[in-house]
Structure formats: C-alpha cells, structure tokens
PDB file of N, CA, C and O in Angstrom:
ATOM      1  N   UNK A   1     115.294 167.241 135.187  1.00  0.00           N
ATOM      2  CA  UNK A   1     115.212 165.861 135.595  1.00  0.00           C
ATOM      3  C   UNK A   1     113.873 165.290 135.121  1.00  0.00           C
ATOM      4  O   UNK A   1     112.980 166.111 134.912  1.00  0.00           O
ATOM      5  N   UNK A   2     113.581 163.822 134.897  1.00  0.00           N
ATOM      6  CA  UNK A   2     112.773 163.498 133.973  1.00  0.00           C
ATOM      7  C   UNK A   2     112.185 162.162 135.130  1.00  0.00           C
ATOM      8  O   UNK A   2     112.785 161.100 135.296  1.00  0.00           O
ATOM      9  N   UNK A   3     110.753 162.602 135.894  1.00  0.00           N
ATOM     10  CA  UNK A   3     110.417 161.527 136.847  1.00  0.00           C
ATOM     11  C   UNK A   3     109.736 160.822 136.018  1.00  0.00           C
ATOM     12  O   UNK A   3     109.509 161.165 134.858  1.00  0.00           O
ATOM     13  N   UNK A   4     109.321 159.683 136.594  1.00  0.00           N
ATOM     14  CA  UNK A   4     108.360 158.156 136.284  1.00  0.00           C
ATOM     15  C   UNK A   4     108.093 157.519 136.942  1.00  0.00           C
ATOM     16  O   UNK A   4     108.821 156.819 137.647  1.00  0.00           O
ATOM     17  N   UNK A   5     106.534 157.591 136.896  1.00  0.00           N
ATOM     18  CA  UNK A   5     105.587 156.969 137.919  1.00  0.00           C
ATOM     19  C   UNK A   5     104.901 156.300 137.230  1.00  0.00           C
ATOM     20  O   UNK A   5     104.701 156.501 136.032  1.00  0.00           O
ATOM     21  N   UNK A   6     104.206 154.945 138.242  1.00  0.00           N
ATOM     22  CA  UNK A   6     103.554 153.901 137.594  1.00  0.00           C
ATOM     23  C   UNK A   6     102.384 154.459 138.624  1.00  0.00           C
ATOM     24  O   UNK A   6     102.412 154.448 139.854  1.00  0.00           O
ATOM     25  N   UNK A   7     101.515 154.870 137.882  1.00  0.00           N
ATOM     26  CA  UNK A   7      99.732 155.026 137.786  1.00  0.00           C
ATOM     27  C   UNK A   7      98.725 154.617 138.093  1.00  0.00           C
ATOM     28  O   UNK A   7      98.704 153.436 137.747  1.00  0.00           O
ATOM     29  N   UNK A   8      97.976 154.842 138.480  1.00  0.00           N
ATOM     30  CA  UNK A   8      96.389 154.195 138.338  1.00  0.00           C
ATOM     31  C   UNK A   8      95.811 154.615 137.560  1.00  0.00           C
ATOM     32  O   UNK A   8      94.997 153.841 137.056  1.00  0.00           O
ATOM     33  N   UNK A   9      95.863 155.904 137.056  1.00  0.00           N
ATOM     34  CA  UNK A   9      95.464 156.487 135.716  1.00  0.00           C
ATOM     35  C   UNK A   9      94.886 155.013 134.197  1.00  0.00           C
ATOM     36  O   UNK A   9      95.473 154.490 133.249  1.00  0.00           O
ATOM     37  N   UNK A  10      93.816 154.935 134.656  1.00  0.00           N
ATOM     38  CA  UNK A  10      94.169 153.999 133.268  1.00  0.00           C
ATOM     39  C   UNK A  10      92.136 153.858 132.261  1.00  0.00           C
ATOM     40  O   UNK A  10      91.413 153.007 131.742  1.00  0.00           O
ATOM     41  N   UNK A  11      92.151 155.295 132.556  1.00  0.00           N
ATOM     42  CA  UNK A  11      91.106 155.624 131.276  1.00  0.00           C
ATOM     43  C   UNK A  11      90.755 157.143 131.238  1.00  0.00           C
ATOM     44  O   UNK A  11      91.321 157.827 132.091  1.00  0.00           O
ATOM     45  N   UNK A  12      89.981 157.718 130.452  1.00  0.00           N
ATOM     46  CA  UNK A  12      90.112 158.873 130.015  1.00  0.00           C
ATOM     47  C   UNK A  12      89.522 159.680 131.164  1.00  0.00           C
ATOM     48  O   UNK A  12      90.100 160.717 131.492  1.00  0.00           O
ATOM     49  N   UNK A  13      88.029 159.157 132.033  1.00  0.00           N
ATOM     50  CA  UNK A  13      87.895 160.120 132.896  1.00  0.00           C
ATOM     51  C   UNK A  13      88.968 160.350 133.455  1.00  0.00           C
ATOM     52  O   UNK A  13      89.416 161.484 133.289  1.00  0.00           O
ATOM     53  N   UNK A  14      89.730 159.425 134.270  1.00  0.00           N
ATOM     54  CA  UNK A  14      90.916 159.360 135.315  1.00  0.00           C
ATOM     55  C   UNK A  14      91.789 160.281 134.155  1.00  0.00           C
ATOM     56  O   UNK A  14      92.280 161.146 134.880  1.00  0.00           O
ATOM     57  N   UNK A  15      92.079 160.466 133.288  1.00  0.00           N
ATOM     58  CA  UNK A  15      93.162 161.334 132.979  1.00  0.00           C
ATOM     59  C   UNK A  15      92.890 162.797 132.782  1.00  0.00           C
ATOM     60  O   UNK A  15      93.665 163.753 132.767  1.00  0.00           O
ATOM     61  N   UNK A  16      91.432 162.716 132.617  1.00  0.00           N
ATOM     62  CA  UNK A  16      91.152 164.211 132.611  1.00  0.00           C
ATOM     63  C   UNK A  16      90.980 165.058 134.104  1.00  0.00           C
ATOM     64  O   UNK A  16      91.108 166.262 134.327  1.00  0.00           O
ATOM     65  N   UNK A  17      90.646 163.961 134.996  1.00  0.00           N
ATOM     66  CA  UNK A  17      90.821 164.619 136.098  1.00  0.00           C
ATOM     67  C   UNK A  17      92.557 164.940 136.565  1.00  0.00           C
ATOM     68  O   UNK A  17      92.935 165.978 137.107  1.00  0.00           O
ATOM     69  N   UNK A  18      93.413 163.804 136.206  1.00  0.00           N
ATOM     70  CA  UNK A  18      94.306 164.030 136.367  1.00  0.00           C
ATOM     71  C   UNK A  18      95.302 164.867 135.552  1.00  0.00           C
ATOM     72  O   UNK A  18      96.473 164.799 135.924  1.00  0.00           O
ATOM     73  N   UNK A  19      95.045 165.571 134.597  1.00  0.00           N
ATOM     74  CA  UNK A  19      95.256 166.560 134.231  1.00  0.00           C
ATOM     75  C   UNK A  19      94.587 168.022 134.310  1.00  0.00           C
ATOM     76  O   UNK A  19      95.033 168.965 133.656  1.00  0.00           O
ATOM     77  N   UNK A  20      93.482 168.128 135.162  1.00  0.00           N
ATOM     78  CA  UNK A  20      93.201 169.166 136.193  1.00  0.00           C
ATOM     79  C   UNK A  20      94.355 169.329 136.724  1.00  0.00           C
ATOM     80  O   UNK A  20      95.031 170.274 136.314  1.00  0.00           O
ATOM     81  N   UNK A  21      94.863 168.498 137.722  1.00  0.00           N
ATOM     82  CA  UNK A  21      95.367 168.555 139.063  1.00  0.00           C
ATOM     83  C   UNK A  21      96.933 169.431 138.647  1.00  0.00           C
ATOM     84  O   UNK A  21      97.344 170.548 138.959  1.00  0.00           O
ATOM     85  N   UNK A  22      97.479 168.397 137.867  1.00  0.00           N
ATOM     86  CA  UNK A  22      98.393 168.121 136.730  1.00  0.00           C
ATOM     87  C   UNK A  22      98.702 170.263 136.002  1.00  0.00           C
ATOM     88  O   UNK A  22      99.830 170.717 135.809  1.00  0.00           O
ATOM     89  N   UNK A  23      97.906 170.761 135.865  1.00  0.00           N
ATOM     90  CA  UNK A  23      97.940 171.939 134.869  1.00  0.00           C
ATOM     91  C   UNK A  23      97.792 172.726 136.395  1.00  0.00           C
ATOM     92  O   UNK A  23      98.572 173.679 136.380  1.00  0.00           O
ATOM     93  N   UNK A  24      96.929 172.637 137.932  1.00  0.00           N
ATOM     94  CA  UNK A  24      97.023 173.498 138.598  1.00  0.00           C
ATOM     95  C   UNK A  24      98.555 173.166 139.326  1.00  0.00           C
ATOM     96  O   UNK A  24      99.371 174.088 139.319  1.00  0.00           O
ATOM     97  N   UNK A  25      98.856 172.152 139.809  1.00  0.00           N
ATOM     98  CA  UNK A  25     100.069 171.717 140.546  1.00  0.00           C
ATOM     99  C   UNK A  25     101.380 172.817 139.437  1.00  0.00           C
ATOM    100  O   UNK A  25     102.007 173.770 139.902  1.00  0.00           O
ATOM    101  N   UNK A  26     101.471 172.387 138.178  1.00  0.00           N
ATOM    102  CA  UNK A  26     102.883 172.360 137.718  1.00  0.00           C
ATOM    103  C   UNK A  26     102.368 172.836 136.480  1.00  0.00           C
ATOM    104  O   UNK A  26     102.435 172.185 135.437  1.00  0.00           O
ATOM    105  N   UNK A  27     101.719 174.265 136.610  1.00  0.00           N
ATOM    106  CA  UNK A  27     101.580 175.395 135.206  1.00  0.00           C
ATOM    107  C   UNK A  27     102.446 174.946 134.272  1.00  0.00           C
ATOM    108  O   UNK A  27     102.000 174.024 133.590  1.00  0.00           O
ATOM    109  N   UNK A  28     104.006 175.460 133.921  1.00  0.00           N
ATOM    110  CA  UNK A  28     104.396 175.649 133.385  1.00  0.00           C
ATOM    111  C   UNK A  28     105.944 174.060 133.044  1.00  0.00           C
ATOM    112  O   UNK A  28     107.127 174.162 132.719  1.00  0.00           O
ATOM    113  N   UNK A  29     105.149 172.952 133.312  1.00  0.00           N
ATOM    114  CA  UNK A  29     105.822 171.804 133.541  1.00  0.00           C
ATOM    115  C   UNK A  29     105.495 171.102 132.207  1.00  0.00           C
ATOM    116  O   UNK A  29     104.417 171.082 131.613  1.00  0.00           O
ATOM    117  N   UNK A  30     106.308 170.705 131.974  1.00  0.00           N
ATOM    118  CA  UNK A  30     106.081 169.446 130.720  1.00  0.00           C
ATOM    119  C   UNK A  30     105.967 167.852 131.252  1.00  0.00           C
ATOM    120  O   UNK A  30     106.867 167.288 131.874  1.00  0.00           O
ATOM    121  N   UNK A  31     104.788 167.290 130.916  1.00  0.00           N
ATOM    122  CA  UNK A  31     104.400 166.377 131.525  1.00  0.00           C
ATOM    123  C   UNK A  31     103.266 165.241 130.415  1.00  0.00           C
ATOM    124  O   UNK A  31     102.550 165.850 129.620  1.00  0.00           O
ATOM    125  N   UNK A  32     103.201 164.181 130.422  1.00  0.00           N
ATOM    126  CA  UNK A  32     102.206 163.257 129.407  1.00  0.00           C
ATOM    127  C   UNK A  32     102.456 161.473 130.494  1.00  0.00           C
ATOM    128  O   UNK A  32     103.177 160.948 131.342  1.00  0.00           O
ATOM    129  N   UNK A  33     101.254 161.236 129.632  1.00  0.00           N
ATOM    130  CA  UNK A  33     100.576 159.771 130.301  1.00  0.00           C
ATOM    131  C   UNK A  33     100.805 158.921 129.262  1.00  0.00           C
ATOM    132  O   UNK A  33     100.600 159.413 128.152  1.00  0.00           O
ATOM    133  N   UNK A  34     101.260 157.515 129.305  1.00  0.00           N
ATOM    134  CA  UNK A  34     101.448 156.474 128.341  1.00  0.00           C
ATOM    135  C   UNK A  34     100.353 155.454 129.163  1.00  0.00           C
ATOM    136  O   UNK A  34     100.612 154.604 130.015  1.00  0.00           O
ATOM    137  N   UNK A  35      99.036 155.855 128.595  1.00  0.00           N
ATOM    138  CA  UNK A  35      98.138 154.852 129.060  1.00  0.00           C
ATOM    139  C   UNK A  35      97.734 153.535 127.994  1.00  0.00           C
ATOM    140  O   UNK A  35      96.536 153.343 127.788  1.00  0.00           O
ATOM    141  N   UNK A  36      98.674 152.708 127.377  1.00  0.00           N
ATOM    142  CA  UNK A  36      99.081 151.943 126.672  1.00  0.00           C
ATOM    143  C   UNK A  36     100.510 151.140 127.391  1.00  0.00           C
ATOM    144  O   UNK A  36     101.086 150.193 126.855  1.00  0.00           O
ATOM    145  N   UNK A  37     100.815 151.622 128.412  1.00  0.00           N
ATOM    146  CA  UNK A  37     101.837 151.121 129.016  1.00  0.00           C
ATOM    147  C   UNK A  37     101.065 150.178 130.046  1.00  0.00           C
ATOM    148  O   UNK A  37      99.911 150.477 130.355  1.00  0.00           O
ATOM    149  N   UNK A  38     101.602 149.180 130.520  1.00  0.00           N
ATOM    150  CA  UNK A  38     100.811 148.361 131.758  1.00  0.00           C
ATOM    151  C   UNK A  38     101.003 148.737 133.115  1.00  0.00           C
ATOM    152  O   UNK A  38     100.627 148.099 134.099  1.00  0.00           O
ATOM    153  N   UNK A  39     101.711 149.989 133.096  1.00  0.00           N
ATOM    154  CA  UNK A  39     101.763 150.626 134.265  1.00  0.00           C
ATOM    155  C   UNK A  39     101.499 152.252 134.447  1.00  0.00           C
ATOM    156  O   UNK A  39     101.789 153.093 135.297  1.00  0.00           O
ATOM    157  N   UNK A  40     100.655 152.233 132.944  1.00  0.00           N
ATOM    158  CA  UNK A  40      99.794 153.500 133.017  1.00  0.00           C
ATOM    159  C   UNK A  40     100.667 154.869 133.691  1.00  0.00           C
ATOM    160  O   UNK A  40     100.438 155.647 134.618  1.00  0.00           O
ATOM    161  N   UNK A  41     102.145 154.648 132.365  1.00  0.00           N
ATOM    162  CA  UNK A  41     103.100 155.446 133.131  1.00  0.00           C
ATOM    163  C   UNK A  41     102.772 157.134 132.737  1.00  0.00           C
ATOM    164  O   UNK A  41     102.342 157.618 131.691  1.00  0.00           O
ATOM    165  N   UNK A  42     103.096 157.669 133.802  1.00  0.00           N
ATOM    166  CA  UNK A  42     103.300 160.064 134.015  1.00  0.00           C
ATOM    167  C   UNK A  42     104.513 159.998 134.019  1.00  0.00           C
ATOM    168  O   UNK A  42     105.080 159.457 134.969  1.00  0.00           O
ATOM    169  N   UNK A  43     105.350 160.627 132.771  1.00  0.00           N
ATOM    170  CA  UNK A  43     106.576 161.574 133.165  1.00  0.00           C
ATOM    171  C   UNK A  43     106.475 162.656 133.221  1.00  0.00           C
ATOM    172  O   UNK A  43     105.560 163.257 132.659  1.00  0.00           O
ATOM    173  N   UNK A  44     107.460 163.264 133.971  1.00  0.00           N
ATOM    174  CA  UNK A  44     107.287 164.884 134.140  1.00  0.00           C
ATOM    175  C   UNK A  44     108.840 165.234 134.139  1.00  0.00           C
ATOM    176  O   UNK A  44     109.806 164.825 134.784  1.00  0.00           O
ATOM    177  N   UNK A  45     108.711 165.877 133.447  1.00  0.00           N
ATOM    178  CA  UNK A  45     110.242 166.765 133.565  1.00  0.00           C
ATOM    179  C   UNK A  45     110.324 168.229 133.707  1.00  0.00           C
ATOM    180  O   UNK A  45     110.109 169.084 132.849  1.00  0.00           O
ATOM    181  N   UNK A  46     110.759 168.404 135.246  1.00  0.00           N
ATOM    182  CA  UNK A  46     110.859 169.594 135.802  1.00  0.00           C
ATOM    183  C   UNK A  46     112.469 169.650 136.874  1.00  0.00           C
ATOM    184  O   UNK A  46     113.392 168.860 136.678  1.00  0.00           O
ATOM    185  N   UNK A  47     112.487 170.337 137.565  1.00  0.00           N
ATOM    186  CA  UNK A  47     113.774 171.149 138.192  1.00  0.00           C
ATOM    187  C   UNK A  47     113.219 170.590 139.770  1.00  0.00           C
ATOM    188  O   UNK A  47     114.036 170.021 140.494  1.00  0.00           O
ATOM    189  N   UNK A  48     112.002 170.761 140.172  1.00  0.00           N
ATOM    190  CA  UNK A  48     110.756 170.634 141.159  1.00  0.00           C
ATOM    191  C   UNK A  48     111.043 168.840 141.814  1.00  0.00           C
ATOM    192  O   UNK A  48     111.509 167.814 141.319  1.00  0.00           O
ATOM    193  N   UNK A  49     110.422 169.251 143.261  1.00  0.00           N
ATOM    194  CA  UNK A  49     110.388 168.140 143.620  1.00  0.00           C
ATOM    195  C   UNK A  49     109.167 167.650 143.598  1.00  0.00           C
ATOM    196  O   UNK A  49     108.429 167.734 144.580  1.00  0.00           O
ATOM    197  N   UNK A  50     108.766 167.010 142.336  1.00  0.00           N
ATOM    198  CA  UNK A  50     107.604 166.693 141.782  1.00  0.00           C
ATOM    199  C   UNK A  50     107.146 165.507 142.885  1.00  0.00           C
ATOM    200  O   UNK A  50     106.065 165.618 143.464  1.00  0.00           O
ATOM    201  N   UNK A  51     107.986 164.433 143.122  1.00  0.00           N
ATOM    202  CA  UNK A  51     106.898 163.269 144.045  1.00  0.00           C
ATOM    203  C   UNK A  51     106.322 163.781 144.870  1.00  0.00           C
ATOM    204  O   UNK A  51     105.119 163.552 144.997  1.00  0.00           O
ATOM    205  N   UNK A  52     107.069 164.753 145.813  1.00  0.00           N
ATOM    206  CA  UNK A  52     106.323 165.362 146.716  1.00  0.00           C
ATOM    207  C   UNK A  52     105.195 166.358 146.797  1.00  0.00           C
ATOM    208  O   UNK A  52     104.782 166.705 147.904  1.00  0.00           O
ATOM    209  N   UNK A  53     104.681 166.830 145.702  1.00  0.00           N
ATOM    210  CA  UNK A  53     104.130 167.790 145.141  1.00  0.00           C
ATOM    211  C   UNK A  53     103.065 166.828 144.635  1.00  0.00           C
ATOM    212  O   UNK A  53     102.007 167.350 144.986  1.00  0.00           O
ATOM    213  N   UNK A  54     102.656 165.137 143.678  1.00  0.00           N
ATOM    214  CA  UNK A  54     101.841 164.887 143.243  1.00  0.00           C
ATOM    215  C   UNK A  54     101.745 163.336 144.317  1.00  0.00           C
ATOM    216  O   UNK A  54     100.651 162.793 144.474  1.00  0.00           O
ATOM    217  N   UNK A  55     102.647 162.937 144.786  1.00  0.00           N
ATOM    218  CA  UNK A  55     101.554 161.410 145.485  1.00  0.00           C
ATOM    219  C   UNK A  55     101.053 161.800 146.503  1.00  0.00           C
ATOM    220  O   UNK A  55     101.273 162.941 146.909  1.00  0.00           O
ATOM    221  N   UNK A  56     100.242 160.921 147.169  1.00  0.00           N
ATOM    222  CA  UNK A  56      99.246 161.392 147.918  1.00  0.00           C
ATOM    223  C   UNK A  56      98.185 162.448 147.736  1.00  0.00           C
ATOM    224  O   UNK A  56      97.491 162.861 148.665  1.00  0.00           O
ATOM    225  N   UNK A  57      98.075 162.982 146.127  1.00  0.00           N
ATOM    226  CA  UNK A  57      96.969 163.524 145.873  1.00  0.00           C
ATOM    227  C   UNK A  57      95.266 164.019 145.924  1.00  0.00           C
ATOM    228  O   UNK A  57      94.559 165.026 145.869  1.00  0.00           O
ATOM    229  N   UNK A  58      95.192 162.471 146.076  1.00  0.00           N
ATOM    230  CA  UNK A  58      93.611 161.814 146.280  1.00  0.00           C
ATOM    231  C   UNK A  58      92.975 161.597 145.297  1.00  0.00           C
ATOM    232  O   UNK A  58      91.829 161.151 145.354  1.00  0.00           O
ATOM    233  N   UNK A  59      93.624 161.886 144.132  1.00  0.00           N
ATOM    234  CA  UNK A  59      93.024 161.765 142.898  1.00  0.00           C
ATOM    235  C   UNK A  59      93.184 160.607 141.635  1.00  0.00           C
ATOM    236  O   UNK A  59      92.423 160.341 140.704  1.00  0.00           O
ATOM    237  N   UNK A  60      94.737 159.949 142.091  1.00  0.00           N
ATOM    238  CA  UNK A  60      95.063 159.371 141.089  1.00  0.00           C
ATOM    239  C   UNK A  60      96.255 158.652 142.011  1.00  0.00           C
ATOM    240  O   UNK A  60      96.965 159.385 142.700  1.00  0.00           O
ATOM    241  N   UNK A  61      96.429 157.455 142.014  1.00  0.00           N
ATOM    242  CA  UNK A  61      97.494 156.964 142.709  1.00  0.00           C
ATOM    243  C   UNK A  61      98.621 157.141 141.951  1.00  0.00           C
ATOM    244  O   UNK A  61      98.434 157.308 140.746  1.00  0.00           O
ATOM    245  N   UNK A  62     100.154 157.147 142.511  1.00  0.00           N
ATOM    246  CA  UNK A  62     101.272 157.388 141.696  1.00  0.00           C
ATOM    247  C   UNK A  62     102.315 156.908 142.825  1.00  0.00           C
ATOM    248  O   UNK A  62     102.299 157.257 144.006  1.00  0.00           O
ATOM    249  N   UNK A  63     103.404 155.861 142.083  1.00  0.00           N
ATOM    250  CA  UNK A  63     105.002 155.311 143.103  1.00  0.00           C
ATOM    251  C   UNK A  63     105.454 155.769 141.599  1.00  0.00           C
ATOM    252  O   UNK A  63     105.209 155.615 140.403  1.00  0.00           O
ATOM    253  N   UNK A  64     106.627 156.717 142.912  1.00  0.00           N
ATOM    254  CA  UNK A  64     108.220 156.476 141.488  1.00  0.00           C
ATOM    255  C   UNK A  64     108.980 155.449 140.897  1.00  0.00           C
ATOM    256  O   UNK A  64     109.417 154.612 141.686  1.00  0.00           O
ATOM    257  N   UNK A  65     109.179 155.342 140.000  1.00  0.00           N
ATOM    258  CA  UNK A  65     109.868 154.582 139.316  1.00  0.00           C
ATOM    259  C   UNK A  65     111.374 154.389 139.197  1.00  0.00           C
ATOM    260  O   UNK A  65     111.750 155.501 138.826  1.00  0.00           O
ATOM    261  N   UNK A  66     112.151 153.830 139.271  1.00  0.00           N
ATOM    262  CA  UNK A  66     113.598 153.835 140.121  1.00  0.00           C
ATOM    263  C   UNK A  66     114.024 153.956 138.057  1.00  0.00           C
ATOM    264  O   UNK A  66     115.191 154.016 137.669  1.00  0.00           O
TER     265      UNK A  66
END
C-alpha cells in the first residue's frame, strides 16, 4: 500500500532530520519526499500501519492524504 502525507518538511535540515526518524522507524521501507510539491509531500509504501507509526512524531508534522 502506497501512503501520502502532506508535510511540514519543507527544507533540507527538516529532511535530514526526518530521514533519521524515517531509516530508524521503517529500516527496510521504501519511502521519498517531493519537497517541490506545495504540500511538501512523504510517500511510503509498506504492508505497516505507517500513520500510526509516523504522526505525532515531534519531529516533522504529517496528515494523510485521502
């Protein structure tokens, strides 16, 4: 399944932290940032119940995307 979230992510510190979080949360997950999008969109495509696993982080705000 292939989620999408609209971000706060929207410059390089913020993505490098958020790809900390990102590589400890979901090792072996395929995941990228379209920070050229105006909603500074994360997909992730995993099996996982990813929203629950990354909002409310503290690191990076994130709502799913319908």
């Amino acid at each position: 399944m292939i989620y999408v979230f609209k971000t706060s992510v929207d410059s390089v510190s913020k993505f490098e932290s958020a790809a900390v979080l990102l590589h400890e949360l979901l090792p072996d997950v395929l995941w990228n940032f379209d920070l050229e999008d105006c909603d500074n969109i994360l997909r992730i495509d995993s099996e996982l119940d990813i929203p629950n696993l990354i909002q409310n982080n503290g690191i990076f705000d994130c709502v799913e995307l319908e």
